[in-house]
DOMI-632931 format. One record per residue: x, y, z of N, C-alpha, C in turn; residue in three letters. Coordinates in Angstrom, 2 decimals. Example, Ala and Ser with C-alpha at 12.3 -4.5 7.8 and 13.67 -1.06 7.14 Angstrom:
<pts>
13.19:-5.69:7.80:12.30:-4.50:7.80:13.20:-3.30:7.80:ala $
12.85:-2.25:7.08:13.67:-1.06:7.14:12.90:0.03:7.87:ser $
</pts>
This chain:
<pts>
30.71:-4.89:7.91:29.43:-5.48:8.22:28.34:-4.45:7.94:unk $
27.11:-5.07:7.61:26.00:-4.18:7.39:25.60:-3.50:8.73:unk $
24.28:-2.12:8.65:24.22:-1.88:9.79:23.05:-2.44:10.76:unk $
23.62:-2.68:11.96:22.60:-3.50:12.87:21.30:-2.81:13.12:unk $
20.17:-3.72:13.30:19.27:-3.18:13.52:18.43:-3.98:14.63:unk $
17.78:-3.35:15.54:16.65:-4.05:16.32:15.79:-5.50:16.14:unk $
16.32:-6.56:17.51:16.00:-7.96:17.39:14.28:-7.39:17.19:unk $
14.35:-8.41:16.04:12.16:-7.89:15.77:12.23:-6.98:14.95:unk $
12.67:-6.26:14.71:12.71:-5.12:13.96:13.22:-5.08:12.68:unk $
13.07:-4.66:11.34:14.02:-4.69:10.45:14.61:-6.16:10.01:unk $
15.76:-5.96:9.90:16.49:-6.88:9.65:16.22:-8.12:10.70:unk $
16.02:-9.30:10.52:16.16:-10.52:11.45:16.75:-12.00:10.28:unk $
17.26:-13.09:10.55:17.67:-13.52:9.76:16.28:-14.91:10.04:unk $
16.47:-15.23:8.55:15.00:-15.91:7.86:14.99:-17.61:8.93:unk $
14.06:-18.05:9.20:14.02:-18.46:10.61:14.73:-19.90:9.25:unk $
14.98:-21.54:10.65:15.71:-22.37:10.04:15.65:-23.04:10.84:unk $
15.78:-24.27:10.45:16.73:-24.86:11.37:18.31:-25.63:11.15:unk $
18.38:-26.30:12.04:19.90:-27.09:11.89:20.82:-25.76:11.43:unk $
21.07:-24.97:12.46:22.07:-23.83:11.82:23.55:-24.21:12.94:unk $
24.58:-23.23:12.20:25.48:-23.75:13.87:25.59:-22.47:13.70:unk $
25.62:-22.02:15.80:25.23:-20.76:16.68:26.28:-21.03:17.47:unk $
26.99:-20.15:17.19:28.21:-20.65:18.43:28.25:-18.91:19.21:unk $
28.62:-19.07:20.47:29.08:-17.94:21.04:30.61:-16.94:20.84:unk $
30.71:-15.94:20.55:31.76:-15.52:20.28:31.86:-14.17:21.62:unk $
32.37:-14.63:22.59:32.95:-14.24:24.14:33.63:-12.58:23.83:unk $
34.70:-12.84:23.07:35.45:-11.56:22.47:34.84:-10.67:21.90:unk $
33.60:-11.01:21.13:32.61:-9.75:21.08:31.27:-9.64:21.76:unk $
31.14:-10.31:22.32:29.75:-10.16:23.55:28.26:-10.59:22.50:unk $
28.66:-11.67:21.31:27.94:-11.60:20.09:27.41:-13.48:20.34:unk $
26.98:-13.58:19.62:26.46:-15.06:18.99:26.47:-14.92:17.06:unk $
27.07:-16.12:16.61:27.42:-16.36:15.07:26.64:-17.24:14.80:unk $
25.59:-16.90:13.88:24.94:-17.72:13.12:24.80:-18.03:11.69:unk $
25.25:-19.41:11.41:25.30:-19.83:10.18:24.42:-20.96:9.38:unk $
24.17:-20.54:8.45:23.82:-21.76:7.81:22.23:-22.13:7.92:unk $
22.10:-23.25:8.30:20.86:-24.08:8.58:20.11:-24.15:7.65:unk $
19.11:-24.53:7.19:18.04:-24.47:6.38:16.91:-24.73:6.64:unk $
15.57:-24.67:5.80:13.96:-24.91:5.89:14.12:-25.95:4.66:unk $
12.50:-26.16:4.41:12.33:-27.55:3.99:12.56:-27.30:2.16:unk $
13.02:-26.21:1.69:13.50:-25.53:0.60:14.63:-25.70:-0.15:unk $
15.41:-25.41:0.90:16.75:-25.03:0.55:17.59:-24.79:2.05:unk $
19.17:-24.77:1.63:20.02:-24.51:3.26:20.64:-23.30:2.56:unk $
21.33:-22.45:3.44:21.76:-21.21:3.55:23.46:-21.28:3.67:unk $
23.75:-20.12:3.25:25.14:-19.83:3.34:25.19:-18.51:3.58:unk $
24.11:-17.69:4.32:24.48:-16.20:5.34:25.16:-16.35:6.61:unk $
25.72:-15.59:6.81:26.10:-15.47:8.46:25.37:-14.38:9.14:unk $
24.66:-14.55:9.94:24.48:-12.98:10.66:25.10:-13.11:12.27:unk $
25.06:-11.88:12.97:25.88:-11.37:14.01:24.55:-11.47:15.22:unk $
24.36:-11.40:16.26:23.67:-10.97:17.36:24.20:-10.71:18.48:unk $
24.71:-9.14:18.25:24.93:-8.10:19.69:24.20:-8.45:20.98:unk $
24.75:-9.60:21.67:23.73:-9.76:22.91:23.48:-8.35:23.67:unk $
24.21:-8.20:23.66:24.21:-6.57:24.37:23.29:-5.83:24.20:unk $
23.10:-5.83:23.53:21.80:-4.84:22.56:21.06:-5.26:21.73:unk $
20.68:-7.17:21.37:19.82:-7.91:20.81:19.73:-6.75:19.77:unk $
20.68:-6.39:18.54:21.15:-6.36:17.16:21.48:-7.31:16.57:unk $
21.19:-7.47:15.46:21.43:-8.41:14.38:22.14:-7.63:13.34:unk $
23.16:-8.31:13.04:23.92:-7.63:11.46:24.19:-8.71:11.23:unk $
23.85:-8.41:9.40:24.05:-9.45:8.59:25.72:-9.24:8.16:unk $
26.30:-10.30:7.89:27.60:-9.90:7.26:27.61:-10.31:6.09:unk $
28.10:-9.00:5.32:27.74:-9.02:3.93:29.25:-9.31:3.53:unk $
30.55:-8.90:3.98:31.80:-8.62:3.29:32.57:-10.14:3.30:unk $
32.03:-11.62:3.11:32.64:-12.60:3.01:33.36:-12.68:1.94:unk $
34.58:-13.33:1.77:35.28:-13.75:0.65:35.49:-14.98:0.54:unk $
35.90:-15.81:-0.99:36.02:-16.79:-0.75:35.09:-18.06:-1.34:unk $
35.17:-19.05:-1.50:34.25:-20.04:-1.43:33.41:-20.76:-0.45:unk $
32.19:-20.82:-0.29:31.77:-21.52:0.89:30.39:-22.18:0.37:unk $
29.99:-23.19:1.06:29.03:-24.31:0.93:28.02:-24.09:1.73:unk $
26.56:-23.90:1.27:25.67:-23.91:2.58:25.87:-25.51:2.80:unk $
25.24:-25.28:4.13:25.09:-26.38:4.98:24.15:-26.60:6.72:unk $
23.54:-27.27:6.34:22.93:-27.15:7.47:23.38:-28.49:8.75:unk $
23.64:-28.34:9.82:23.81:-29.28:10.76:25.10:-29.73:10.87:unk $
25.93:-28.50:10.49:27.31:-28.54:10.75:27.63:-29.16:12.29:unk $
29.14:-29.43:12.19:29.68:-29.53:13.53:30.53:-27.78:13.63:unk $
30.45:-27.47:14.26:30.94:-26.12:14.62:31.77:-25.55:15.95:unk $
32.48:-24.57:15.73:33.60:-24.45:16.89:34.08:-23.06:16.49:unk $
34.18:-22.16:17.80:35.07:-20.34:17.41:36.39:-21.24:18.09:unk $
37.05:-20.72:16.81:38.69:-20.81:17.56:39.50:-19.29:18.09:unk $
39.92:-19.24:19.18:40.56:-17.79:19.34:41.69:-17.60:18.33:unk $
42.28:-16.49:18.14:43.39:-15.75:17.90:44.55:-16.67:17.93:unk $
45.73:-16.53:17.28:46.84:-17.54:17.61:48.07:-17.01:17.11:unk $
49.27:-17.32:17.56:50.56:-16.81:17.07:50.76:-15.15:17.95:unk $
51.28:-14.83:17.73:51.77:-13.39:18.27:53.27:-12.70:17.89:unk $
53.95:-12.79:18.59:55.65:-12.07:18.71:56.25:-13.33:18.39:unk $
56.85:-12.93:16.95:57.91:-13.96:16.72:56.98:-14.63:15.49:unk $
55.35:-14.49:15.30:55.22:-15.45:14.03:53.87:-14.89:13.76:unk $
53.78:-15.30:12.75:52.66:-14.84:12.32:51.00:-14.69:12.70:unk $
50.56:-13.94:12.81:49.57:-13.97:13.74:48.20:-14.47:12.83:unk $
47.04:-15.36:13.25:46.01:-16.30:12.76:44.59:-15.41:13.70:unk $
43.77:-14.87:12.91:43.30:-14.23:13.43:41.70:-15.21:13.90:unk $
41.03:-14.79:14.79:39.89:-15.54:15.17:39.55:-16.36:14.00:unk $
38.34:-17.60:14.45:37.84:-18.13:12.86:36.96:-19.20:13.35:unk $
35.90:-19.41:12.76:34.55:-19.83:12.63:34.73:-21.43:11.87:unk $
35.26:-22.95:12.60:35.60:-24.04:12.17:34.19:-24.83:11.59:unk $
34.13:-25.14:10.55:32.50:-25.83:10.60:33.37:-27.20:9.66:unk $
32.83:-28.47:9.97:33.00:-29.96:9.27:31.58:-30.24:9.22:unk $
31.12:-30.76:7.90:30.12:-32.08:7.60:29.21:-30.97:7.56:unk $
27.79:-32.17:7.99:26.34:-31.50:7.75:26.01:-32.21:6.35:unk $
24.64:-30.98:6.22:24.13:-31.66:4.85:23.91:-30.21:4.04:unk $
23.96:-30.54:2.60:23.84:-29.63:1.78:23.02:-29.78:0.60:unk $
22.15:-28.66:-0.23:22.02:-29.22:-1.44:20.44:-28.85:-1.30:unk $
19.68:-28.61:0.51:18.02:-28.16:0.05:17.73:-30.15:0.55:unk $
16.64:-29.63:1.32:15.60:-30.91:1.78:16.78:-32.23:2.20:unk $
16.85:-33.34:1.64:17.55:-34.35:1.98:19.04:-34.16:0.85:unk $
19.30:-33.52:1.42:20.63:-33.02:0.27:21.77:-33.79:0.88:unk $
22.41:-33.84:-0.30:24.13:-34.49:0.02:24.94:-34.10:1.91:unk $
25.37:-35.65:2.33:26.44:-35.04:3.13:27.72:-34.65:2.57:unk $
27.96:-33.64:3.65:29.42:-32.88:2.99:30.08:-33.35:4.24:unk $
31.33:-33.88:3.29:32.55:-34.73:4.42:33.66:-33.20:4.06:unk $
33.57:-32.18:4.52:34.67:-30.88:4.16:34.43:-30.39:5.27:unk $
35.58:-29.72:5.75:36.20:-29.02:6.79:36.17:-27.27:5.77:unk $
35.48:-26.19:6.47:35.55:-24.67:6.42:35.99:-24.08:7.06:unk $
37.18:-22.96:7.04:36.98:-22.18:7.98:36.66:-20.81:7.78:unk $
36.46:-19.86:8.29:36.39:-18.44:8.24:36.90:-17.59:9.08:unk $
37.74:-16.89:8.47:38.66:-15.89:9.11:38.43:-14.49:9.06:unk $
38.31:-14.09:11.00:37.66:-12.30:10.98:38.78:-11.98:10.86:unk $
38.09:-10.98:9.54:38.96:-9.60:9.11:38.63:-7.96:9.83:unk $
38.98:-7.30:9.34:38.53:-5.94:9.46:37.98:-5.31:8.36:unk $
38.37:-5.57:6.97:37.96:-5.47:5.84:36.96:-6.90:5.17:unk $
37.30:-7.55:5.41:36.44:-9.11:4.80:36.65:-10.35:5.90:unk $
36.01:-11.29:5.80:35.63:-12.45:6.26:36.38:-13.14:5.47:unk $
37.47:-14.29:5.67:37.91:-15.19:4.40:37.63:-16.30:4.40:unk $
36.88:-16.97:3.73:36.66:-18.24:4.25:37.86:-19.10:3.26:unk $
38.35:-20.15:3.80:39.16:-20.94:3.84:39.19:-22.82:3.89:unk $
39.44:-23.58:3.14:39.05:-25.11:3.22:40.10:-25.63:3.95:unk $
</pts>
């Protein structure tokens, strides 16, 4: 991930709406994706360190992914352990709209999977 910098300060991610903000508990953070203005919709993610109202953008995604604004959205925890393969956290988004202003609905299911090295996103 890039490095965080001061809510207001520096880095902040470009205002929007219809984004999905879900809470992520395991890092004391909020995930924000997507959304758009009357332009165009987005396909950044950035981070917000409640802790310390930081923002990092995450730059290291892999993968294919769709902006979209007005997703349905959901953090899934961790899964598997001893005995099978382990599924690491991941960021579920279905539907919304895409495409900028009155753009196409998207009937697709995303997911994204935290790495330590990359983000993978996944259909």
């Amino acid at each position: 991930m890039s490095q965080a910098t001061p809510l207001g300060q520096g880095f902040t991610p470009w205002r929007r709406a219809h984004p999905c903000l879900v809470p992520d508990p395991v890092a004391g953070s909020l995930l924000l994706f997507g959304g758009g203005d009357a332009e165009k919709d987005f396909a950044d993610l950035s981070v917000l360190h409640t802790g310390s109202s930081y923002w990092e953008r995450v730059l290291n995604m892999t993968g294919d992914f769709e902006a979209r604004a007005s997703p349905a959205c959901a953090l899934l925890p961790a899964a598997g352990g001893a005995g099978s393969a382990a599924v690491p956290r991941s960021l579920l988004m279905h539907g919304g709209l895409g495409g900028g202003g009155e753009g196409g609905k998207r009937n697709t299911s995303q997911q994204l999977f935290f790495g330590d090295a990359a983000w993978a996103w996944a259909e």
